[in-house]
GUFI-293824 format. One record per residue (C-alpha): x, y, z; residue number from 1; chain. Coordinates in steps of 0.5 Angstrom, whole numbers, padded with zeros to 4 digits, m for minus. Last residue first. Layout:
# GUFI-293824
((X, Y, Z), NUM, 'A')
...
This chain:
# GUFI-293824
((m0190, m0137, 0333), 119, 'A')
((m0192, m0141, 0339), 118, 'A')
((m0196, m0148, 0340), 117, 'A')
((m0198, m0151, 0347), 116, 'A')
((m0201, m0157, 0344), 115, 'A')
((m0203, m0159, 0338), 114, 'A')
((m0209, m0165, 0337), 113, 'A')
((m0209, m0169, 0332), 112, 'A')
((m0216, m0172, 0330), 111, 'A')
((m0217, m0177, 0324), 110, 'A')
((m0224, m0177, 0322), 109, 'A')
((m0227, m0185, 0321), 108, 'A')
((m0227, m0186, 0313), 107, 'A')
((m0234, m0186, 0310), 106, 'A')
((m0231, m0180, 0305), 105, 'A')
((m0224, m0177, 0308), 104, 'A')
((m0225, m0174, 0314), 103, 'A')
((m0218, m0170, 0317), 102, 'A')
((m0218, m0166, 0323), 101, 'A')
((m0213, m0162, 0326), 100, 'A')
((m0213, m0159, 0333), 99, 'A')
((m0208, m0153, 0334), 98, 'A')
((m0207, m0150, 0341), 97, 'A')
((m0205, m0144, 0345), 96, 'A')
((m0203, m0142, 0351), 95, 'A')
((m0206, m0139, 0357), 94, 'A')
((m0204, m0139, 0365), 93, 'A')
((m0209, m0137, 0370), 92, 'A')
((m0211, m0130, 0374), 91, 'A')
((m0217, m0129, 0368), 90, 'A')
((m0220, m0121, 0368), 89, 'A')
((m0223, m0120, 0360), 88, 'A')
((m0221, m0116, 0355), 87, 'A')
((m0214, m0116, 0356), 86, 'A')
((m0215, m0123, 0356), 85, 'A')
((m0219, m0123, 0350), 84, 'A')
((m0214, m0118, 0346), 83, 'A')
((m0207, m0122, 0349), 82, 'A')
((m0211, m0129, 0345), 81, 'A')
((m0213, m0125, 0339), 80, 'A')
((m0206, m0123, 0338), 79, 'A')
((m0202, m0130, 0339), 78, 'A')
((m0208, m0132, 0334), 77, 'A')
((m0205, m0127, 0329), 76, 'A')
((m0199, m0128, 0331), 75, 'A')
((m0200, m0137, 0330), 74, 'A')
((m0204, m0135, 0323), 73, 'A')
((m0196, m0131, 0321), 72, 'A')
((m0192, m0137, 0323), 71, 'A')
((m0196, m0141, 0319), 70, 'A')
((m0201, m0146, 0321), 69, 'A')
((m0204, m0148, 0314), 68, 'A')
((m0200, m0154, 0314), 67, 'A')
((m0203, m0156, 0321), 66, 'A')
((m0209, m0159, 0316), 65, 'A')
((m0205, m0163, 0312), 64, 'A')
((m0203, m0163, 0305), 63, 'A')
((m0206, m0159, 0300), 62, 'A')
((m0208, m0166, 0295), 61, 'A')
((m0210, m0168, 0302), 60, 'A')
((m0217, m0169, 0303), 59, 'A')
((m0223, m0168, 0306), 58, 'A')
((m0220, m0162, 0311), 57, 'A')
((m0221, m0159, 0318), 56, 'A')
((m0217, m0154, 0322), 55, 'A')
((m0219, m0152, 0328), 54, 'A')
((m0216, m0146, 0333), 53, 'A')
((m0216, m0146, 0339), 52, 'A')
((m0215, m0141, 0345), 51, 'A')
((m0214, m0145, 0352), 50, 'A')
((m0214, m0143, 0358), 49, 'A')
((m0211, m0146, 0364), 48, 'A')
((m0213, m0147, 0372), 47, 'A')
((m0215, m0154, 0370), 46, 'A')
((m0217, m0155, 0363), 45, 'A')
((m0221, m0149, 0360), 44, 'A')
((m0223, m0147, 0353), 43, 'A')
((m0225, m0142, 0348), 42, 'A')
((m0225, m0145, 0341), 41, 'A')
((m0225, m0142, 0334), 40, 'A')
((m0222, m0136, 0336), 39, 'A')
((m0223, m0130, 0331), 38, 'A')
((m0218, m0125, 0328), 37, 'A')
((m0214, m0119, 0330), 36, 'A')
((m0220, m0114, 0332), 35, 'A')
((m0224, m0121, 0336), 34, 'A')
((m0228, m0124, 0335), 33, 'A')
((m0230, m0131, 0339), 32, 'A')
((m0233, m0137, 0334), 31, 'A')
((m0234, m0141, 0340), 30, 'A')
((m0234, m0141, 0348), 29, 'A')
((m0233, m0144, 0355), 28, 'A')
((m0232, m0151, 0353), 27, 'A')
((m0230, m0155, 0359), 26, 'A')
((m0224, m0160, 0357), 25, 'A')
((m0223, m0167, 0360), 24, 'A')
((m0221, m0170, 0354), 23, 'A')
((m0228, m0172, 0352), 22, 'A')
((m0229, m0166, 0353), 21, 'A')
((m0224, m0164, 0348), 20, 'A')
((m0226, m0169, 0343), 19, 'A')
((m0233, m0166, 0342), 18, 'A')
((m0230, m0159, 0342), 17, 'A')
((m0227, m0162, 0336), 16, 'A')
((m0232, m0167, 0332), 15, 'A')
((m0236, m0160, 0333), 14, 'A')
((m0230, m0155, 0330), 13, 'A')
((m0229, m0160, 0325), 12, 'A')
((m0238, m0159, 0323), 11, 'A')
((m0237, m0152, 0323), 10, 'A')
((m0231, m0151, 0318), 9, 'A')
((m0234, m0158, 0314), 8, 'A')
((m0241, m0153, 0313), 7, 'A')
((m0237, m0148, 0313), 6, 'A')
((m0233, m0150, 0307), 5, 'A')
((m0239, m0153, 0303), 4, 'A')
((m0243, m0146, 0304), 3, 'A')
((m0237, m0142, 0301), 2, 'A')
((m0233, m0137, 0304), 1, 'A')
């Protein structure tokens, strides 16, 4: 990965979190390993877990973000989720969520925020 990809891969992930705090979310953790892939974000709202995955763009000549959220990214990162609960004791529900961002030049960035997403 170039460093222009994970400098917007690292600044997405912040504009995300911020928002999810916003929301009323508490970040728990960042950039989560585990054998089936990494979890860009960990956070609880409530009694739920919530595993994230950021995508951010600064164009759309690939489409939008979410696109990139195939069935086979979701396994992995339904996979990831079961590890880290396996790994971890945690008696609430989980899900998985998608956020996407898109920041084209000076524009605001647009946020999407994906709930409950499954493969």
């Amino acid at each position: 990965m170039t460093d222009r990809r994970k400098k917007i891969g690292s600044w997405g992930e912040q504009f995300a979190c911020d928002y999810l705090i916003q929301q009323g979310y508490k970040i728990i953790g960042r950039n989560v390993n585990t054998p089936h892939g990494e979890i860009d974000i960990l956070a609880k709202k409530g009694q739920n877990l919530i595993f994230i995955e950021v995508k951010t763009r600064t164009n759309y000549v690939f489409g939008y973000p979410e696109i990139s959220l195939t069935p086979r990214k979701l396994s992995h990162m339904q996979n990831a989720a079961l590890f880290y609960l396996q790994e971890n004791e945690f008696d609430g529900g989980w899900q998985l969520d998608a956020i996407s961002i898109v920041k084209i030049g000076k524009n605001l960035p647009e946020i999407t925020h994906f709930e409950n997403v499954s493969p």
